[in-house]
N, C-alpha and C positions, 0 to 999 in steps of 0.2 A: 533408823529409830523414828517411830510416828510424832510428830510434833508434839502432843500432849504429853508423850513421855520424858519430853526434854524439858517441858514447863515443871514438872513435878517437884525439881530440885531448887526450886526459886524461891527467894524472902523478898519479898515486899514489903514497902515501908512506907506510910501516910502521913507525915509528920503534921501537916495541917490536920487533919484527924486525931490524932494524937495529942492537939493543941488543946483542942476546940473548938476550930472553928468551923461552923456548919453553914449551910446553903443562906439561910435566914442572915445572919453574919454579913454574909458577904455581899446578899445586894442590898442591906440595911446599907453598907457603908458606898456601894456603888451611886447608891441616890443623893448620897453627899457630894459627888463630882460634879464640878460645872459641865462636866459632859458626857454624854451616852455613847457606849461603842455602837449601838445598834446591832447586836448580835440577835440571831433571831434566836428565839424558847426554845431551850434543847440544846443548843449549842456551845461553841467554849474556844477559848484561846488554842486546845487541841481538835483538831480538826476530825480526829477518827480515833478519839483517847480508846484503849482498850478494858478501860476499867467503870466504864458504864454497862447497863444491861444490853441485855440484844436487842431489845426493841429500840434502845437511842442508837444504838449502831447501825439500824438498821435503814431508822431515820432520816440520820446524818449521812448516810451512804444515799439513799435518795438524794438529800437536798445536794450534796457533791461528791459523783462520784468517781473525779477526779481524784481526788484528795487521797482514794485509795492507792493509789499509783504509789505511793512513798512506801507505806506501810505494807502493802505486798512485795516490794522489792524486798526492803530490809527483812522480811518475813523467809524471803526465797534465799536469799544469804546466808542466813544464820540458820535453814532450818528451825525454825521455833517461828513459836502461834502467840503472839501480843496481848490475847484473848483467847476467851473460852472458844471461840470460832474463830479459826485462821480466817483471813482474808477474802481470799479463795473460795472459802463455805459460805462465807457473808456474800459474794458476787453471786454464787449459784440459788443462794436461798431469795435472794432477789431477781433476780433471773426467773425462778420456780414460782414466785408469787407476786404479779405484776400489782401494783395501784389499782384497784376498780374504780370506777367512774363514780362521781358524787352529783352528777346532773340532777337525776330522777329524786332525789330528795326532796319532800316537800317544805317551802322556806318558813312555814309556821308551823311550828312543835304541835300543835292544840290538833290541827285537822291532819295529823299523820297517824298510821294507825296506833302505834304505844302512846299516843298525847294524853289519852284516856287512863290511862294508866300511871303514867307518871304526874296527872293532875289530879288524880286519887278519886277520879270517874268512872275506873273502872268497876267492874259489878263483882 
């Protein structure tokens, strides 16, 4: 049975969602702590949660992609996809579309070619 068809029959349940508690929330109250995890933007106490979009997974798969090693196990185990993209799709789709280089970017907005345009110079 394809992975997706075995997700079909799942309830999920957000009880922080459910609460109310939202993004805003929650690092209102983090800045109240004497101290910072230092987690980088993007990231989370789940290391490859499967209930973000595909662009943070895709992310976080970049920034470690160690991390996947758990969650492709457990994935090859139970047969079942943790995500709208197993694992596996998430390694190939990274694989298929490498990082391109950000060298040749110019470092002031104004003399790149759209500067003109996003400074409402354009004609």
């Amino acid at each position: 049975m394809p992975l997706r068809a075995l997700n079909a029959g799942r309830r999920f349940s957000f009880p922080l969602a459910h609460a109310g508690v939202r993004k805003g929330g929650v690092l209102s109250w983090w800045k109240t702590q004497p101290f910072d995890l230092m987690l980088p933007r993007g990231t989370g106490n789940c290391d490859h949660c499967p209930f973000v979009s595909d662009k943070s997974r895709i992310a976080r798969a970049r920034m470690n992609p160690e991390g996947l090693d758990w969650w492709e196990k457990h994935e090859a185990e139970r047969r079942f996809s943790f995500g709208y993209m197993s694992v596996a799709d998430l390694r190939k789709h990274i694989d298929g579309s490498p990082v391109l280089p950000m060298d040749d970017i110019e470092s002031d907005a104004a003399d790149s070619e759209c500067g003109a345009w996003c400074t409402g110079e354009a004609a």
